[in-house]
VOVEX-876009 format. One record per residue (C-alpha): residue number from 1; x, y, z. Coordinates in steps of 0.1 Angstrom, whole numbers, plus 5000, padded with zeros to 4 digits. Example, Ala and Ser with C-alpha at 12.3 -4.5 7.8 and 13.67 -1.06 7.14 Angstrom:
REM residues 2
<atom pos="1" xx="5123" yy="4955" zz="5078"/>
<atom pos="2" xx="5137" yy="4989" zz="5071"/>
REM end
This chain:
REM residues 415
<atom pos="1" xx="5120" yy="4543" zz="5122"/>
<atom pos="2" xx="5086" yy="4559" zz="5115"/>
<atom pos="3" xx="5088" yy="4577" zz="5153"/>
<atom pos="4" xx="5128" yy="4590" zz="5144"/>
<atom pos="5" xx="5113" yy="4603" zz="5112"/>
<atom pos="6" xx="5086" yy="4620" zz="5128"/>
<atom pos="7" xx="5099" yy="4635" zz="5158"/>
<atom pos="8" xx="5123" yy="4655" zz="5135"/>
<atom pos="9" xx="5096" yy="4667" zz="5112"/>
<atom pos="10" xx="5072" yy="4674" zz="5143"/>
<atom pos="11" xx="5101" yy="4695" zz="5159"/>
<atom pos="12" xx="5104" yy="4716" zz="5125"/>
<atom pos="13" xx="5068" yy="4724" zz="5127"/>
<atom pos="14" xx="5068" yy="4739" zz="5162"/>
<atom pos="15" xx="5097" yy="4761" zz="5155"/>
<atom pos="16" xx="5080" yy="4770" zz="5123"/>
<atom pos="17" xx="5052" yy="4778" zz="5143"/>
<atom pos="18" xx="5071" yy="4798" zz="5168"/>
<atom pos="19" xx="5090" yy="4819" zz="5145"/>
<atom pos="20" xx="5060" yy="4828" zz="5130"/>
<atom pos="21" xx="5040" yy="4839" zz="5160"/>
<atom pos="22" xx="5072" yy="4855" zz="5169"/>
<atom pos="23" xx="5065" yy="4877" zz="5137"/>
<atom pos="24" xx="5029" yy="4886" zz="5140"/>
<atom pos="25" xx="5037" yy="4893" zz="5175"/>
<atom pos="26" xx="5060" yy="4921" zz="5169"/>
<atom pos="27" xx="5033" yy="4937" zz="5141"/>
<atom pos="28" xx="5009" yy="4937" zz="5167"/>
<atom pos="29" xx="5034" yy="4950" zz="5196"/>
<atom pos="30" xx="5018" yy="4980" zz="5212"/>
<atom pos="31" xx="5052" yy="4997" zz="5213"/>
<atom pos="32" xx="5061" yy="5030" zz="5198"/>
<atom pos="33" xx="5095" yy="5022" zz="5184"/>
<atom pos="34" xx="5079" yy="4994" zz="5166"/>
<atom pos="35" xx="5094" yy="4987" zz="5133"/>
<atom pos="36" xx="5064" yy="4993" zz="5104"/>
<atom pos="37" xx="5085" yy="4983" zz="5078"/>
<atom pos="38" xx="5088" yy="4947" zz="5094"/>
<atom pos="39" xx="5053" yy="4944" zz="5096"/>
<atom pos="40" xx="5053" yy="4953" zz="5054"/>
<atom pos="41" xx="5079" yy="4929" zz="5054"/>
<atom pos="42" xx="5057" yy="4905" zz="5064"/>
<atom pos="43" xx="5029" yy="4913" zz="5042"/>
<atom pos="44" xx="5051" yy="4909" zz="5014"/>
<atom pos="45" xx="5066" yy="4877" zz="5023"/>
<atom pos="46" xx="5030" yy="4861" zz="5028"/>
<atom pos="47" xx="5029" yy="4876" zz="4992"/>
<atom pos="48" xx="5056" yy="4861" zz="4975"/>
<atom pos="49" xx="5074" yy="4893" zz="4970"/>
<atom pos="50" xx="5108" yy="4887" zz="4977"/>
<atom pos="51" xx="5131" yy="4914" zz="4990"/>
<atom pos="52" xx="5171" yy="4917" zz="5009"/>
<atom pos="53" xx="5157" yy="4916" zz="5041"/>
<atom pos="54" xx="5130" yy="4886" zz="5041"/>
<atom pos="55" xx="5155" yy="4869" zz="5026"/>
<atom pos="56" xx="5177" yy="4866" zz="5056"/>
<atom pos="57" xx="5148" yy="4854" zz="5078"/>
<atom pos="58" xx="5148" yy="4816" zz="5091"/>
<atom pos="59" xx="5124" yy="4796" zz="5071"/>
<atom pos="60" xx="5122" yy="4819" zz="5044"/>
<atom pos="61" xx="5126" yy="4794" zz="5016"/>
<atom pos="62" xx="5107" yy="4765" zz="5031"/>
<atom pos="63" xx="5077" yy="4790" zz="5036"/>
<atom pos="64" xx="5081" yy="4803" zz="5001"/>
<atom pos="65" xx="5080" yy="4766" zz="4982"/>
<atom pos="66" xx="5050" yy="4762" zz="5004"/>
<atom pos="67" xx="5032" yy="4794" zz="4995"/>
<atom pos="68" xx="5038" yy="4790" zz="4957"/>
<atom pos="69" xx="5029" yy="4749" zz="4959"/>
<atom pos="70" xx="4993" yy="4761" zz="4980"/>
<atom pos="71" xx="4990" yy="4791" zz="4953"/>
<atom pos="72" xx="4990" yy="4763" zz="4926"/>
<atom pos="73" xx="4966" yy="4738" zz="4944"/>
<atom pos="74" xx="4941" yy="4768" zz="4948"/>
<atom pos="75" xx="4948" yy="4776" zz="4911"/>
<atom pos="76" xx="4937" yy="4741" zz="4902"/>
<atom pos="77" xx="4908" yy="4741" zz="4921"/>
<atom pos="78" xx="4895" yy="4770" zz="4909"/>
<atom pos="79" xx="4899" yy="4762" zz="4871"/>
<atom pos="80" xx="4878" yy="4730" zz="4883"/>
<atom pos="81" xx="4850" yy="4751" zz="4901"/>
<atom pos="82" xx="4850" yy="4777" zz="4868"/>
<atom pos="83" xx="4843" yy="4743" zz="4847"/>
<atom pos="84" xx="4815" yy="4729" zz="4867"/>
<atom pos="85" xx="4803" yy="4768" zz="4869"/>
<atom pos="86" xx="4800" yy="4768" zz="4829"/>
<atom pos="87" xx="4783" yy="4737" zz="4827"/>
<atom pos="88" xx="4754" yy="4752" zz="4850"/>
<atom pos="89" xx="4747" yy="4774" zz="4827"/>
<atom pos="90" xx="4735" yy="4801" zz="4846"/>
<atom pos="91" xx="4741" yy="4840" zz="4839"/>
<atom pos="92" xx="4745" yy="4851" zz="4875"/>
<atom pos="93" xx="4770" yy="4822" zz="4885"/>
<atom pos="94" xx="4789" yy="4831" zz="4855"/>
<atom pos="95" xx="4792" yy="4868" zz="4864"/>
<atom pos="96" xx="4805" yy="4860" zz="4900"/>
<atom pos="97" xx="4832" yy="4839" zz="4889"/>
<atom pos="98" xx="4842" yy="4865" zz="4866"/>
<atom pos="99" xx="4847" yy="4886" zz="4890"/>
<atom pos="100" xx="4864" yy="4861" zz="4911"/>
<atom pos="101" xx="4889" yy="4856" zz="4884"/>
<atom pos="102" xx="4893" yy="4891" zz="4878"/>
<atom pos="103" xx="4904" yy="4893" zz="4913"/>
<atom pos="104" xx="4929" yy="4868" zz="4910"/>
<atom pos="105" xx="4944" yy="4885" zz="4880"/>
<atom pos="106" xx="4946" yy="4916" zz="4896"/>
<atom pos="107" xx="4964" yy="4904" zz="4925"/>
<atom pos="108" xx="4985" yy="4884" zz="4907"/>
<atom pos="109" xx="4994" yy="4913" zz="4888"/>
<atom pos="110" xx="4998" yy="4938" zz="4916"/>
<atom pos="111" xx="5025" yy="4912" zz="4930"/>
<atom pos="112" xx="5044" yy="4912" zz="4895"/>
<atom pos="113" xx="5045" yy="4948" zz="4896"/>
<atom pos="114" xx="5058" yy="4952" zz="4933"/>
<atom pos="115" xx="5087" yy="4928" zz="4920"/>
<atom pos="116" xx="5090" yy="4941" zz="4891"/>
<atom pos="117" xx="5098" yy="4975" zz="4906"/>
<atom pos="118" xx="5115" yy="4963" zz="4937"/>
<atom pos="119" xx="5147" yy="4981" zz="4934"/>
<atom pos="120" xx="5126" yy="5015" zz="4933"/>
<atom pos="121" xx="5108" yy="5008" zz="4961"/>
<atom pos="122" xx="5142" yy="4997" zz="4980"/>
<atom pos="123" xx="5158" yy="5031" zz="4971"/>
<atom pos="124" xx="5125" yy="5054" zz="4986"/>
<atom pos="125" xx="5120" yy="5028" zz="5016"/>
<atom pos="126" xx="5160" yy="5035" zz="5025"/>
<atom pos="127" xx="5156" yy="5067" zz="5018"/>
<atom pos="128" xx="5126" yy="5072" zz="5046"/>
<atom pos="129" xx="5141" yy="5049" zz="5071"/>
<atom pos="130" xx="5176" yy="5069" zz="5073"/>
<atom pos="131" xx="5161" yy="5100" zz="5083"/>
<atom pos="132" xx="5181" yy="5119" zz="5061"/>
<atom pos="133" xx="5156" yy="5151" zz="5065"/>
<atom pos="134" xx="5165" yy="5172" zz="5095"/>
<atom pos="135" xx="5144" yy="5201" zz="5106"/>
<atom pos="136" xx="5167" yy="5216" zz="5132"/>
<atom pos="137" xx="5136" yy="5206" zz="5156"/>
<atom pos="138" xx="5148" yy="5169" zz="5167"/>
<atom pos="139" xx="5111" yy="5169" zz="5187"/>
<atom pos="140" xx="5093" yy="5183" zz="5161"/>
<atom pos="141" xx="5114" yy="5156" zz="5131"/>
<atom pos="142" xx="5108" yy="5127" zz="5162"/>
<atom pos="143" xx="5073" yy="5134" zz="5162"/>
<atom pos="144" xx="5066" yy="5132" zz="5121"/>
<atom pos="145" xx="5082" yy="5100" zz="5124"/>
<atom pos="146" xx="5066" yy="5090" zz="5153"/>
<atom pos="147" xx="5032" yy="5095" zz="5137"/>
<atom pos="148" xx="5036" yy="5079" zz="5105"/>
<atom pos="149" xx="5049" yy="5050" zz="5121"/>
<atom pos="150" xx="5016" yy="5046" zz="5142"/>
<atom pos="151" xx="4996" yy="5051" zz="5108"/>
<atom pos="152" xx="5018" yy="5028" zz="5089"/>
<atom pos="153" xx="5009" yy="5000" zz="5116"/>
<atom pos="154" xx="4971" yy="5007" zz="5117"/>
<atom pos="155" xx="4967" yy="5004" zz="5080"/>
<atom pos="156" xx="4983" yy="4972" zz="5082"/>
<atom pos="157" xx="4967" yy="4960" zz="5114"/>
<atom pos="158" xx="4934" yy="4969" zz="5094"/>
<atom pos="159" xx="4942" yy="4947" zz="5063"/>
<atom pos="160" xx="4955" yy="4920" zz="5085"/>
<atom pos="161" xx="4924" yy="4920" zz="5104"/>
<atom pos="162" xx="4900" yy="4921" zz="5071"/>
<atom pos="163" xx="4921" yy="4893" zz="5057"/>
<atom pos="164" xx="4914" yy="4868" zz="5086"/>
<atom pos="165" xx="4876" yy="4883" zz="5082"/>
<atom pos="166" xx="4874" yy="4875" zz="5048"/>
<atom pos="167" xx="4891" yy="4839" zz="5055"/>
<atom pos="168" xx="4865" yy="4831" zz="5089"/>
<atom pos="169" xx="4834" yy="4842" zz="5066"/>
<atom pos="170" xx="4845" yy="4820" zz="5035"/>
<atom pos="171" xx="4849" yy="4791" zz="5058"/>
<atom pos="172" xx="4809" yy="4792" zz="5073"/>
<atom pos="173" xx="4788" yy="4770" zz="5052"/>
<atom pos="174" xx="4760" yy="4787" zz="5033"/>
<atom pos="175" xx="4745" yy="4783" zz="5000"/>
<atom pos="176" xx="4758" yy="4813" zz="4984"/>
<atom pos="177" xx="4790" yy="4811" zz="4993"/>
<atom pos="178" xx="4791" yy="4772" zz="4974"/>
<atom pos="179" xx="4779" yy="4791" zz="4941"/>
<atom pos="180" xx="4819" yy="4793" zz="4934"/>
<atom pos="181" xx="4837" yy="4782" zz="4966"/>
<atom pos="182" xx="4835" yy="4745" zz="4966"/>
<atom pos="183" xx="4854" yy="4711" zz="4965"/>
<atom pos="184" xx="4853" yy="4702" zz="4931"/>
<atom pos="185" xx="4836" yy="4665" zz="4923"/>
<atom pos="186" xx="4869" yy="4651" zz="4913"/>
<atom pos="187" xx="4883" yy="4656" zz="4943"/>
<atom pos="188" xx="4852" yy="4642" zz="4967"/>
<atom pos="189" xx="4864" yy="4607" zz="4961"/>
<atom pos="190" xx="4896" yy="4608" zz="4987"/>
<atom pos="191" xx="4869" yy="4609" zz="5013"/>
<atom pos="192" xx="4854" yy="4629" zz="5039"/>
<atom pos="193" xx="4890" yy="4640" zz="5063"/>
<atom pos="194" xx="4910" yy="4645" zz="5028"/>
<atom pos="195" xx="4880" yy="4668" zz="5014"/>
<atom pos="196" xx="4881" yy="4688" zz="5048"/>
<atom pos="197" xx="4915" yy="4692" zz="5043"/>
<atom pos="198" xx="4913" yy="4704" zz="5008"/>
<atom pos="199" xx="4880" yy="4727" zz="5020"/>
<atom pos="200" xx="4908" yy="4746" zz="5042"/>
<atom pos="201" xx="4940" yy="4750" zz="5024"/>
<atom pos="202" xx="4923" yy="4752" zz="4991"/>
<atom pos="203" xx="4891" yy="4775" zz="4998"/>
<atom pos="204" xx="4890" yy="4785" zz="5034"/>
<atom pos="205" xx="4929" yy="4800" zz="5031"/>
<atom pos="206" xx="4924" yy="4816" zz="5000"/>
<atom pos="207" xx="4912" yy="4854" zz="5008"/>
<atom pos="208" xx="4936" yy="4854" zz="5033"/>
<atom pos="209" xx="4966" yy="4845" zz="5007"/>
<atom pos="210" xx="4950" yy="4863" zz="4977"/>
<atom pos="211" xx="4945" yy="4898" zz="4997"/>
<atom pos="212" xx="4982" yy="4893" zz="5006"/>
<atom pos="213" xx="4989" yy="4893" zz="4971"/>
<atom pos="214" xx="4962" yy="4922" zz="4960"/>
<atom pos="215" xx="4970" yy="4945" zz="4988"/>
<atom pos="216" xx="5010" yy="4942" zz="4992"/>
<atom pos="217" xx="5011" yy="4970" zz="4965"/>
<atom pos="218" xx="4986" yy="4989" zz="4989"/>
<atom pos="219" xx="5002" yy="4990" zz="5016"/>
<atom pos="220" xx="5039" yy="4993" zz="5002"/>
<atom pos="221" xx="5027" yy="5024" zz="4981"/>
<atom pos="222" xx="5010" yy="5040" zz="5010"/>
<atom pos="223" xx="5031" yy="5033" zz="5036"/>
<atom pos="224" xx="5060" yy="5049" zz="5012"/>
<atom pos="225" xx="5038" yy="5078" zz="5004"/>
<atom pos="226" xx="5033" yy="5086" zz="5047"/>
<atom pos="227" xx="5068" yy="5084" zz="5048"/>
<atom pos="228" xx="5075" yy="5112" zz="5021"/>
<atom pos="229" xx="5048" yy="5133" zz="5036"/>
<atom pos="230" xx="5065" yy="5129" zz="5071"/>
<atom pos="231" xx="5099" yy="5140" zz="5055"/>
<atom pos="232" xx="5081" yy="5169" zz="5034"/>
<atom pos="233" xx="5067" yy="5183" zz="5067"/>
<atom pos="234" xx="5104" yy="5178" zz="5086"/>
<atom pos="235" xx="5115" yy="5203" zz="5051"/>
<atom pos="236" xx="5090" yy="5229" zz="5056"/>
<atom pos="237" xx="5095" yy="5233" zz="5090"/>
<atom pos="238" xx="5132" yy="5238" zz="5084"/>
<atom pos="239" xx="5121" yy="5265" zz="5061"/>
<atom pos="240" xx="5102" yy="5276" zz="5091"/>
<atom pos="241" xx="5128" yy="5270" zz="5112"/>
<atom pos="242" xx="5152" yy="5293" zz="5086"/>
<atom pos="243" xx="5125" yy="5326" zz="5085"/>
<atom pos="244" xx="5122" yy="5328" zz="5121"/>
<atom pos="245" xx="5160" yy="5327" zz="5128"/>
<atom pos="246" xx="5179" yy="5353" zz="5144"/>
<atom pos="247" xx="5211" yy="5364" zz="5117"/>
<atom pos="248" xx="5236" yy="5387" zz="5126"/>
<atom pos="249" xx="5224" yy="5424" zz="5108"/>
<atom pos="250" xx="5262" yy="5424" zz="5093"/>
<atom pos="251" xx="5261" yy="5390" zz="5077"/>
<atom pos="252" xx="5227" yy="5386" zz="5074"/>
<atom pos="253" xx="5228" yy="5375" zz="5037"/>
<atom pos="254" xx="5254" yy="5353" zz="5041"/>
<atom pos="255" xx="5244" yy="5336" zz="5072"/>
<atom pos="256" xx="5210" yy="5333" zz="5052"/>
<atom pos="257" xx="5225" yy="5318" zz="5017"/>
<atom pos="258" xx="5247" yy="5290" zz="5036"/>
<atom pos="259" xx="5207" yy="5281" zz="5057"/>
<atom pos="260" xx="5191" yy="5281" zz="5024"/>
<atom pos="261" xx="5219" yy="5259" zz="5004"/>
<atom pos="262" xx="5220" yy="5233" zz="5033"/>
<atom pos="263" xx="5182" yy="5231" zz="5031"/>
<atom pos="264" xx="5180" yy="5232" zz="4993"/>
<atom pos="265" xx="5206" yy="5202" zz="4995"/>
<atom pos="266" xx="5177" yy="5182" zz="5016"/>
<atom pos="267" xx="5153" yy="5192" zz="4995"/>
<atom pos="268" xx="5169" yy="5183" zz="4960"/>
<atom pos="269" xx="5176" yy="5145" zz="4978"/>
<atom pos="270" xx="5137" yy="5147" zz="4986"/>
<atom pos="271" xx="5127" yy="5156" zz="4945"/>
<atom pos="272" xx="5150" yy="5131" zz="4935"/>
<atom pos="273" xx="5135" yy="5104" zz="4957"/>
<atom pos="274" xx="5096" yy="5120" zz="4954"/>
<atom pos="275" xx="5104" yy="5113" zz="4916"/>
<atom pos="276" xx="5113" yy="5079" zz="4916"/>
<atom pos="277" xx="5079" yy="5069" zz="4940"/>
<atom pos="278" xx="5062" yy="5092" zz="4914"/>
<atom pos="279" xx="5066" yy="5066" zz="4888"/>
<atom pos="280" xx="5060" yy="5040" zz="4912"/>
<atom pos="281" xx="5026" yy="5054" zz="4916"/>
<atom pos="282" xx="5016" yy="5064" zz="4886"/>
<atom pos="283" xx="5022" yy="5030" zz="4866"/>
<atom pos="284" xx="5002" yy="5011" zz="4897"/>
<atom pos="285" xx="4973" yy="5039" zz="4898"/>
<atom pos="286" xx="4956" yy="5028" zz="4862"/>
<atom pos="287" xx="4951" yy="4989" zz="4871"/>
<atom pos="288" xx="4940" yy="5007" zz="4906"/>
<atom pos="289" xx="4914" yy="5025" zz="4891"/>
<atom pos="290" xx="4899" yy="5011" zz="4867"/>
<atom pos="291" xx="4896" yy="4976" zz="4888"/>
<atom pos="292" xx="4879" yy="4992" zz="4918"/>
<atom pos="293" xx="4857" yy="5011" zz="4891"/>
<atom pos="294" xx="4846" yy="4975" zz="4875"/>
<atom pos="295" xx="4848" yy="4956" zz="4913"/>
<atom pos="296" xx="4832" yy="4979" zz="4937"/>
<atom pos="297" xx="4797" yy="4984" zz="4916"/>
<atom pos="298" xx="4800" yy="4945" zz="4910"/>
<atom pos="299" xx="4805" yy="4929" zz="4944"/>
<atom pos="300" xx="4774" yy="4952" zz="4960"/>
<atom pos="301" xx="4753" yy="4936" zz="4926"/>
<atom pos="302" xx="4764" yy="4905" zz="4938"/>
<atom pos="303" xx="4755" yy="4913" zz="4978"/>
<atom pos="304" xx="4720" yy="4924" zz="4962"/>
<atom pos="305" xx="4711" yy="4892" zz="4946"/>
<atom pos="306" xx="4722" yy="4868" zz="4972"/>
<atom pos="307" xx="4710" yy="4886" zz="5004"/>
<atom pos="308" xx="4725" yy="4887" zz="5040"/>
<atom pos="309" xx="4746" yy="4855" zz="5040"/>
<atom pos="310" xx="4785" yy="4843" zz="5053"/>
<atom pos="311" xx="4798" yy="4855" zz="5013"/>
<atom pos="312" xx="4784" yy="4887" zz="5012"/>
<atom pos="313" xx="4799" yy="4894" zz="5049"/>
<atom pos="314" xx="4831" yy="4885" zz="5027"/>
<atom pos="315" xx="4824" yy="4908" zz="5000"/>
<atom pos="316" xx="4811" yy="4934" zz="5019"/>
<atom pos="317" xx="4844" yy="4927" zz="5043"/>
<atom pos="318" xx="4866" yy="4930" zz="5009"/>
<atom pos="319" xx="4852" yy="4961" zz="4994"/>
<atom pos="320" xx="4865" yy="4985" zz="5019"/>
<atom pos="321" xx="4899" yy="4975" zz="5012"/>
<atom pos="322" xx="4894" yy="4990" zz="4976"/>
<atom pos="323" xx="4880" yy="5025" zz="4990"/>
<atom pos="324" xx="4908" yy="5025" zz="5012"/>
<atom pos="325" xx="4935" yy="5020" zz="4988"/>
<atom pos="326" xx="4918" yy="5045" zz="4964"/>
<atom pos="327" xx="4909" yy="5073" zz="4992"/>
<atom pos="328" xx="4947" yy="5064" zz="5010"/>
<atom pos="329" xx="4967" yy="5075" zz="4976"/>
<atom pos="330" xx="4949" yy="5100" zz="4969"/>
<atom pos="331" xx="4950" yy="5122" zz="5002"/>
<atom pos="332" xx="4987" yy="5114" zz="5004"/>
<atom pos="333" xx="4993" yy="5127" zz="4973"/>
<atom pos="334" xx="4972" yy="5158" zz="4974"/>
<atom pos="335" xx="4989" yy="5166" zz="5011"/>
<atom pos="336" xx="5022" yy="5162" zz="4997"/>
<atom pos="337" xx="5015" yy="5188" zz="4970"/>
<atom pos="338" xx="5003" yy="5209" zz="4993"/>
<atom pos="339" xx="5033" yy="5205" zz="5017"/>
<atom pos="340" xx="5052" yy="5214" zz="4988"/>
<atom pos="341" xx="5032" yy="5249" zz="4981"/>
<atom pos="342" xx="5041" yy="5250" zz="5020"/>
<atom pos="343" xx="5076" yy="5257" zz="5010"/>
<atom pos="344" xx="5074" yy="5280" zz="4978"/>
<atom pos="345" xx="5050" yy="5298" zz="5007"/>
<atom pos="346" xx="5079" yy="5306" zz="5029"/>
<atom pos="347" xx="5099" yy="5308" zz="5001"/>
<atom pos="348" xx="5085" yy="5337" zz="4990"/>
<atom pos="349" xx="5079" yy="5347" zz="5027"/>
<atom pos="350" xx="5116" yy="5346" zz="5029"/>
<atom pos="351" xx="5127" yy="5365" zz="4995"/>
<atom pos="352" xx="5101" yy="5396" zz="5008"/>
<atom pos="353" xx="5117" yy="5394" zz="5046"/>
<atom pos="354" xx="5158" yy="5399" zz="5028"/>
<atom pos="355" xx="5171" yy="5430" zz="5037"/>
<atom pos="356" xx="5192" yy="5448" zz="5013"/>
<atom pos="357" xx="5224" yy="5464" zz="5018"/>
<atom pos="358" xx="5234" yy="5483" zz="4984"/>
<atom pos="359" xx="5277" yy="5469" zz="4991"/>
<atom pos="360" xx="5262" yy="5437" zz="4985"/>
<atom pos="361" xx="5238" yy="5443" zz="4962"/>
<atom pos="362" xx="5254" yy="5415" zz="4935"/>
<atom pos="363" xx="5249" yy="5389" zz="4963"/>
<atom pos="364" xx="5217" yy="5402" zz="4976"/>
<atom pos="365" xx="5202" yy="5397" zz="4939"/>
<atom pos="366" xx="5222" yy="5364" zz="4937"/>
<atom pos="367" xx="5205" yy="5348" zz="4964"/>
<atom pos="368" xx="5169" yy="5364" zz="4956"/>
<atom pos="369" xx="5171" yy="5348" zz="4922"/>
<atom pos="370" xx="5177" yy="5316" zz="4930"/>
<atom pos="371" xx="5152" yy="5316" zz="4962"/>
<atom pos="372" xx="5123" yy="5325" zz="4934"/>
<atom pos="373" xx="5136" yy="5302" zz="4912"/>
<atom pos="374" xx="5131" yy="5277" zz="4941"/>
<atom pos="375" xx="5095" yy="5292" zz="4954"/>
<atom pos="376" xx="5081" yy="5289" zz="4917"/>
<atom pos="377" xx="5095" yy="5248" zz="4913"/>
<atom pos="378" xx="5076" yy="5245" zz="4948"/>
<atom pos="379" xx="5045" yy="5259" zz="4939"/>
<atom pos="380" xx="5045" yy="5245" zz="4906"/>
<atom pos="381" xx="5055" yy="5212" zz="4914"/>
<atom pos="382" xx="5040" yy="5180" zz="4885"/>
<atom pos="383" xx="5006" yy="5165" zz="4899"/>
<atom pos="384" xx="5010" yy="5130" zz="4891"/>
<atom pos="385" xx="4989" yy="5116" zz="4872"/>
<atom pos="386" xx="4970" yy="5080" zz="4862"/>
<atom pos="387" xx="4988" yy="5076" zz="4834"/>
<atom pos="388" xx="4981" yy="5110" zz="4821"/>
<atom pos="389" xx="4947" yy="5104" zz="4818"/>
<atom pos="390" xx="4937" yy="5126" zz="4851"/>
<atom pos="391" xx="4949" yy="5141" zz="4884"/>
<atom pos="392" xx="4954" yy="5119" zz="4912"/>
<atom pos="393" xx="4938" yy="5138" zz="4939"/>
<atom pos="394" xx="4905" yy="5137" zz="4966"/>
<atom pos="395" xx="4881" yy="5148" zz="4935"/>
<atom pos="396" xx="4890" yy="5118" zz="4919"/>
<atom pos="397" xx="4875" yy="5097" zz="4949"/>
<atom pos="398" xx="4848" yy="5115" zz="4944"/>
<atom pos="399" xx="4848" yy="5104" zz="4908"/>
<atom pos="400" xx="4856" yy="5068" zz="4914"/>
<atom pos="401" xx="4828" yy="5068" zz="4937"/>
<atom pos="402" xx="4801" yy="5083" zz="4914"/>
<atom pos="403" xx="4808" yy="5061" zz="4885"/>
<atom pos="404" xx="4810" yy="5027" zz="4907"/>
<atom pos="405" xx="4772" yy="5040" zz="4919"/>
<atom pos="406" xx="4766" yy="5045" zz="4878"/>
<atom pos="407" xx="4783" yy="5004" zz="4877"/>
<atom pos="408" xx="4761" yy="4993" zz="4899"/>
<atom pos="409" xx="4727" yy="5006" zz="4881"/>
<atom pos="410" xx="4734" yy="4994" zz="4854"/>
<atom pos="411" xx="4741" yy="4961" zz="4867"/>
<atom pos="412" xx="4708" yy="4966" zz="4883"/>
<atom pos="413" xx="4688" yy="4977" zz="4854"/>
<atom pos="414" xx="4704" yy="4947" zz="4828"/>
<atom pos="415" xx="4694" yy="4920" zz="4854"/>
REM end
């Protein structure tokens, strides 16, 4: 009876397993047409973020309930390490599980918000992937596409990689490491293979499933934010595309205002999309901020105090993942701006380039209106903004960077 029971259950496991290295596999395939929104799909089903397409895969559920039962048993642990942390009583312990928990927070959060604005995300993700934008160049629009779907697949590589880092270096034994990463007391007592076990799915798992959780918004808001710059570039080079075109000298304008409306239907569909990932990244940019502000001059405190050991590989392993996230944003954003200006560029390259016949004057000063009425939205298209408070742009790396160094001294100078 017991052998019928587990030969079933065995059997389950191995397909599990195969599907699964089925997955990875294809994240990892060194093809060009490979899918990076599969490998984001993956990401955010490790996550818990559900979405219309994870939902169809085999195992989904089963993985899920497991994910969110391991999520809790970690949870529990940790609420048992905080308690024996307090009773120490000691000032540094209690500052690094602070800034453990923040983490958790934050990830946890990050993960409410990517669910919490799934349907936005859905409509710019569909809008990318149907290659709506057309430049007139299919080798030029091929090779935009082509590009940010190797840098989509590298980021992700990279925080795949850093993830499996962070869980190898949590797993080596070391004394700073069991500050705030250890079995709990309570749970000694099932003995020595049932406290290995716990060591591994409860500790040993847990950067690996908590930077899931903290850097599925990372990866879904950049890897969105490639794909607009890839379709803004495809619409300036149709503009391109529309100034160094050949028109017939007798209907010049007319040839001309039927280019421009087919291009200023593209680009309206772009604004409309650009608007709605706006919001997205605006509303995530302020818990962005400020965390990697507070986390960044704390985790290089804590790598100061405890030396060159298996947790500070992890935290020095884990910081980059904030710089990146910050620096990533913030050059997309700034190069889709200027992409923009691009346009209003050859825009007004365009309105200076219209020859004028006076018979059609009234259409001649028809079309000139509305192409500066376009080349001034370009050029003066809204920065967005952390919640209002400031530009989200390269000098605000630059920022972030100066006042995590200020963090850090103080840190230094209060110990």
């Amino acid at each position: 009876m017991i052998a019928s029971f587990g030969r079933p259950v065995w059997t389950i496991i191995r397909e599990w397993f195969q599907d699964t290295s089925s997955k990875f596999g294809q994240v990892w395939s060194t093809n060009e047409g490979s899918d990076c929104f599969y490998a984001l799909d993956v990401l955010l089903h490790l996550a818990g973020v559900p979405n219309e397409l994870t939902s169809k895969w085999r195992w989904e559920s089963t993985v899920r309930y497991f994910l969110h039962a391991l999520y809790a048993f970690q949870t529990v642990i940790a609420f048992l390490q905080t308690k024996h942390v307090i009773e120490r009583d000691n000032v540094f312990d209690l500052f690094v599980e602070v800034m453990k928990w923040t983490f958790f927070i934050v990830a946890y959060f990050k993960m409410f918000i990517m669910i919490r604005l799934g349907r936005s995300v859905a409509a710019v993700r569909k809008f990318i992937a149907g290659k709506e934008m057309q430049s007139g160049d299919a080798a030029f629009d091929e090779l935009q596409r082509m590009k940010f779907k190797r840098s989509a697949l590298f980021l992700l590589r990279i925080l795949f990689v850093l993830m499996v880092m962070d869980a190898i270096f949590l797993s080596v034994p070391s004394g700073a490491t069991a500050i705030v990463f250890f079995v709990p007391p309570e749970m000694k007592g099932a003995g020595p293979t049932a406290t290995v076990i716990i060591h591994f799915f409860g500790i040993s798992l847990l950067p690996f499933l908590i930077l899931c959780k903290f850097s599925c918004n990372m990866a879904t808001v950049g890897m969105l934010l490639m794909g607009m710059q890839a379709n803004i570039k495809i619409l300036a080079n149709r503009y391109v595309k529309i100034m160094d075109k050949s028109f017939d000298t007798e209907h010049h304008l007319e040839q001309l205002d039927r280019e421009v409306r087919s291009a200023v239907d593209q680009q309206m569909e772009y604004w409309r999309h650009l608007h709605i990932l706006r919001n997205l990244v605006e509303k995530t940019f302020f818990l962005v901020h400020y965390y990697a502000i507070f986390s960044i001059g704390g985790f290089y405190y804590i790598t100061q105090n405890i030396g060159v050991n298996a947790f500070s590989a992890l935290l020095m392993a884990t910081t980059p993942i904030f710089l990146v996230e910050y620096y990533l944003w913030c050059n997309l954003v700034e190069s889709i701006q200027n992409e923009a200006e691009t346009i209003g560029d050859v825009m007004y390259e365009l309105c200076a380039k219209m020859p004028y016949h006076r018979e059609k004057h009234s259409a001649y000063v028809r079309l000139k209106s509305n192409m500066l009425i376009l080349w001034i939205n370009s050029c003066n298209i809204r920065a967005m903004k952390c919640l209002g408070l400031f530009d989200i742009s390269t000098l605000a790396f630059v920022d972030l960077v100066n006042v995590s160094y200020s963090v850090l001294m103080f840190l230094i100078n209060m110990s």
